[in-house]
C-alpha positions in Angstrom: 35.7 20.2 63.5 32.4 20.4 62.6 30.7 17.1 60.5 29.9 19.1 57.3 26.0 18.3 56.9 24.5 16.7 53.8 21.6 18.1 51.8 18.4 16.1 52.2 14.9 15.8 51.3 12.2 12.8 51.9 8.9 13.3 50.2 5.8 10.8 49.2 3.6 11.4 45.8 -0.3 10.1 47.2 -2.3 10.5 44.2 -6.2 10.0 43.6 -8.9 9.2 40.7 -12.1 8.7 41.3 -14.0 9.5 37.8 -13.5 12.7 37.3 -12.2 13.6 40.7 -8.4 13.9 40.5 -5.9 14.9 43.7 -2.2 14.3 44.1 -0.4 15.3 47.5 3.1 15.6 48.3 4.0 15.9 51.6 8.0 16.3 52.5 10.8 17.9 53.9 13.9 19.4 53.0 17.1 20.1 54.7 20.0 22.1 53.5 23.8 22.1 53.8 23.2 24.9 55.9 20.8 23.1 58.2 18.0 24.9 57.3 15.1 23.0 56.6 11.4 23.3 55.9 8.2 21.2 55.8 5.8 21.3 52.8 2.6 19.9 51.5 2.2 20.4 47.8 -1.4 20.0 46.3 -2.6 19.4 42.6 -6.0 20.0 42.2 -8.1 20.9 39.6 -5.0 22.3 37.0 -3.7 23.7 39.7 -0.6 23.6 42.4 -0.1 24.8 45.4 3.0 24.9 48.0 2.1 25.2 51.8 5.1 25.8 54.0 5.3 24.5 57.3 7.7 24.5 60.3 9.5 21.8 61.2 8.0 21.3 64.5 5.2 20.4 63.4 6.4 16.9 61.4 6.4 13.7 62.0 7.9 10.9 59.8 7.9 7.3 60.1 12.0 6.1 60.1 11.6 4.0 57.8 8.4 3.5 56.0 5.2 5.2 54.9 3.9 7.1 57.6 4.1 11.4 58.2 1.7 13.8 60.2 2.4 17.8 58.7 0.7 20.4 60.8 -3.2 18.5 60.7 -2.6 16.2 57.9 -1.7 12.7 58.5 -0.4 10.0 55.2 -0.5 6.4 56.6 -1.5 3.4 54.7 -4.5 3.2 56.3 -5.8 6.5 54.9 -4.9 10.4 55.2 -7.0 12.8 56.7 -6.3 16.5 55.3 -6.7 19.9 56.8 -5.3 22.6 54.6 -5.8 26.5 55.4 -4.1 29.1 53.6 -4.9 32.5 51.2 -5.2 30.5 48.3 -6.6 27.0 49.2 -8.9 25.4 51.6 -9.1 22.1 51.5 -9.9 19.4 54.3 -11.5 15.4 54.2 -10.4 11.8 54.8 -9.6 8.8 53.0 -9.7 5.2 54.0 -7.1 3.0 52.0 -7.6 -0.6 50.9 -6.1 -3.6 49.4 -2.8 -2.0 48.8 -1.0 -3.7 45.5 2.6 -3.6 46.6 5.9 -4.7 43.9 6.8 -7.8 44.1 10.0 -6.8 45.5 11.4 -2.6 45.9 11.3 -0.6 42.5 15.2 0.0 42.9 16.1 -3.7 43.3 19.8 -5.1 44.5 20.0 -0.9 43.9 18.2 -0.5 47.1 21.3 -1.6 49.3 23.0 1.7 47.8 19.7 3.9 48.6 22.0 6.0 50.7 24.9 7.1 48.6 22.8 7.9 45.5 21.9 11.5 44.4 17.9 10.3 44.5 16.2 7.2 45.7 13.1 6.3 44.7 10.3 3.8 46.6 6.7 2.5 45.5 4.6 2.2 48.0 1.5 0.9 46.1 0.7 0.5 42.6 -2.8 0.8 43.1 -5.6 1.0 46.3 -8.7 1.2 46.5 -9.7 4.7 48.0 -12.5 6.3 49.8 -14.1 9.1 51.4 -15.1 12.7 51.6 -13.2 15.8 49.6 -14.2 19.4 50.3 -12.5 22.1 48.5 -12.8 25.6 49.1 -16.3 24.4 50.7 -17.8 21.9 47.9 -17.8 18.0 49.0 -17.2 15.6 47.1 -17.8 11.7 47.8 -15.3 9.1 46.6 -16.9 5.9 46.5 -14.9 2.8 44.4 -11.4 5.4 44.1 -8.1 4.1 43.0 -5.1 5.1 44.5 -0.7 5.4 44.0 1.9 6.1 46.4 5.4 6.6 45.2 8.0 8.0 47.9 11.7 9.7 47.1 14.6 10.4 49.4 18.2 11.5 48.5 19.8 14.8 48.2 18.1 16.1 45.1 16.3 15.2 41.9 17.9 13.9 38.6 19.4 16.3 36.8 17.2 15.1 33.4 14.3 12.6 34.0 11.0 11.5 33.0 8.3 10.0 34.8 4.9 8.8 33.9 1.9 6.6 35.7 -1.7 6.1 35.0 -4.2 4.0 35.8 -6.3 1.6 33.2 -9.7 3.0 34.0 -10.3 6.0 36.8 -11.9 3.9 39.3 -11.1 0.8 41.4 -12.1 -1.8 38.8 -13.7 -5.3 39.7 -11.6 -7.9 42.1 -8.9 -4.8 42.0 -8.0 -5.8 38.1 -7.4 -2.8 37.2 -3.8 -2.3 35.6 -1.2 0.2 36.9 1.5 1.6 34.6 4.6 3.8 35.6 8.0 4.2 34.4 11.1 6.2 35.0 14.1 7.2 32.6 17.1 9.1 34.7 20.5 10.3 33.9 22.2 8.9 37.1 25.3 10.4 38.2 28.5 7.7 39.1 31.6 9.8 39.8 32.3 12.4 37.1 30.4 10.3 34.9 26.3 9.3 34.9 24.4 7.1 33.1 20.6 6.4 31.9 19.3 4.4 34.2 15.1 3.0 33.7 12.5 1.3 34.7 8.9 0.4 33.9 6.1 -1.7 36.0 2.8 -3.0 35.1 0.5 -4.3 37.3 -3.0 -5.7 37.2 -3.2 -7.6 40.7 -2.1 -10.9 39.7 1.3 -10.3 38.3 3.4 -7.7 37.7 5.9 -6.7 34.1 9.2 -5.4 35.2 11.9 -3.8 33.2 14.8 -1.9 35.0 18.5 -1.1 34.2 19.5 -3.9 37.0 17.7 -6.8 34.6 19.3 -5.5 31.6 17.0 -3.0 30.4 18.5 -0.3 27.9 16.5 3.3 27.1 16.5 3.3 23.0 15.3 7.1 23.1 13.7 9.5 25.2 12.7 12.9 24.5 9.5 15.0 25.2 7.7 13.7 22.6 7.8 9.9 24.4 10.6 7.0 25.3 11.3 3.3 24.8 12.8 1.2 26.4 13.6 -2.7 25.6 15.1 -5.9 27.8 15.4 -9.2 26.3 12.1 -10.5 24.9 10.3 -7.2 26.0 10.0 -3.3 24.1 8.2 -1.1 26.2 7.4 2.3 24.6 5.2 5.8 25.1 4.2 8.7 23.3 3.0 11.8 25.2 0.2 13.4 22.3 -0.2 16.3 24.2 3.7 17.1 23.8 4.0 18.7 27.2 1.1 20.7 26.9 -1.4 21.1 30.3 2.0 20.8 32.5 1.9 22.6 36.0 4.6 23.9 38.0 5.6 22.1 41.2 8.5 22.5 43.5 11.6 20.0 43.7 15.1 20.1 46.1 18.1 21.6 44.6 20.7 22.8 46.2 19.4 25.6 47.8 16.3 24.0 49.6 13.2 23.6 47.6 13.9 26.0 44.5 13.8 23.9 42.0 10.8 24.3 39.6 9.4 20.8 37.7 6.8 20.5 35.2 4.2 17.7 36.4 0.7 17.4 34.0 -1.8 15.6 36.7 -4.1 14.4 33.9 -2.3 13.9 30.4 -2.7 12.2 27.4 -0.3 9.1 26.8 -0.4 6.7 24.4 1.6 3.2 25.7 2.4 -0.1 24.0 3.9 -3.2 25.4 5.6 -6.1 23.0 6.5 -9.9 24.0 8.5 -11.5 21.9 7.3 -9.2 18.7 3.9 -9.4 20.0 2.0 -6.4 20.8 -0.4 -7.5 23.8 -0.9 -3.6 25.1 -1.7 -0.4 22.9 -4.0 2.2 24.4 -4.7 5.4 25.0 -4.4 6.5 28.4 -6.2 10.2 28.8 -5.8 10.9 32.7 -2.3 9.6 32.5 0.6 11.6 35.1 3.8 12.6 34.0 6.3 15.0 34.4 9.0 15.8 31.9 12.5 17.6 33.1 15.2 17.9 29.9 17.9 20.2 30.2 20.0 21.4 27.3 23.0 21.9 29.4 
């Protein structure tokens, strides 16, 4: 008898400020019960998305790792080089990345030994680089000189049912000695069984040391809606507020369980307004306007 085949998908998130200059790429691909599978580049740009499809013969992925080459493009950690031709999009250039600012230790922590069996696992790469190089877009160039850079990767079968996901930068370019802090956080409903729970976590970075909250230390999500989240963990209340309310979102693709017919709402350059408490204490409260963050809630 036939070994009945498992839906899949393995995809990074490569995203890049540079002032005003602002790219995200999401190279993947995506098999199906059926065994059919695809290849894909997704592109933000400019308020924009885009989905190129390519066939699978023309991937390569690192097994385990960052590392993929899709058609002309090629994602390592020392840079990307990009090559994009289709009706609606021409973009090509290459990056050179530097100094990447990895976790302390994985994102999903003693969770990482059950990568495997879960519905989604999720991987950052870097919390922040130092990017540059050249940009042309449907023939402009643009020079990035002093860019900051993220890479976030997931792998599973599918997305979370209900999630939300933000990450910004403190300022738009790579700030002196590579201080410059790097905020994301995550709030899932994680399937066990029958049942699922909410499951979080939240990282700040500035280069020297690094804030952690996550289910697996205790952390518990005290709300979350589209209007912002927080979550707390012993001496530690981390929360958000999204001003814009969802507004400026995009449409990009995400696996289901037909292939890559899923349809998520991602806004590349948001408003979010984030504040971090120690102890009672509030030692962060800004407004972050060129903040990411996609927002997926499902009434049934």
């Amino acid at each position: 008898m036939e070994k009945k085949r498992k839906q899949f998908f393995k995809g990074w998130y490569i995203k890049v400020q540079s002032g005003k200059t602002e790219l995200a790429l999401i190279p993947g691909i995506c098999m199906t019960a059926k065994g059919q599978g695809k290849a894909f580049i997704q592109v933000f740009y400019d308020n924009k998305t885009y989905f190129i499809r390519y066939p699978l013969n023309q991937v390569w992925m690192q097994p385990n790792g960052f590392g993929m080459r899709i058609g002309e493009n090629i994602f390592t950690k020392d840079g990307m080089k990009i090559r994009i031709r289709s009706d609606k999009l021409k973009l090509s250039g290459h990056f050179t990345f530097y100094d990447f600012r990895k976790p302390a230790y994985p994102i999903m922590g003693p969770l990482t030994l059950l990568a495997k069996q879960m519905e989604c696992s999720h991987q950052i790469v870097s919390m922040a680089h130092r990017v540059e190089g050249i940009l042309k877009v449907d023939g402009k160039k643009q020079t990035v000189k002093d860019g900051i850079g993220y890479i976030e990767g997931d792998s599973g079968c599918r997305f979370p049912r209900e999630y939300m996901w933000i990450h910004t930068f403190e300022h738009p370019t790579y700030g002196i000695f590579g201080r410059n802090r790097s905020i994301t956080a995550a709030i899932a409903d994680i399937p066990v069984g029958r049942m699922s729970f909410r499951g979080c976590f939240a990282l700040i970075s500035n280069g020297k040391k690094e804030i952690r909250l996550a289910s697996y230390k205790g952390a518990r999500v005290l709300y979350r809606d589209e209007k912002g989240f927080a979550i707390a963990q012993g001496k530690y209340l981390f929360s958000g507020r999204i001003s814009d309310s969802g507004q400026g979102t995009r449409t990009l693709m995400a696996p289901d369980t037909k292939g890559m017919g899923r349809k998520i709402r991602e806004n590349l350059s948001g408003k979010v307004e984030l504040e971090l408490f120690i102890h009672g204490r509030r030692v962060l409260s800004s407004v972050y306007p060129q903040a990411s963050y996609e927002l997926e809630m499902r009434e049934s």
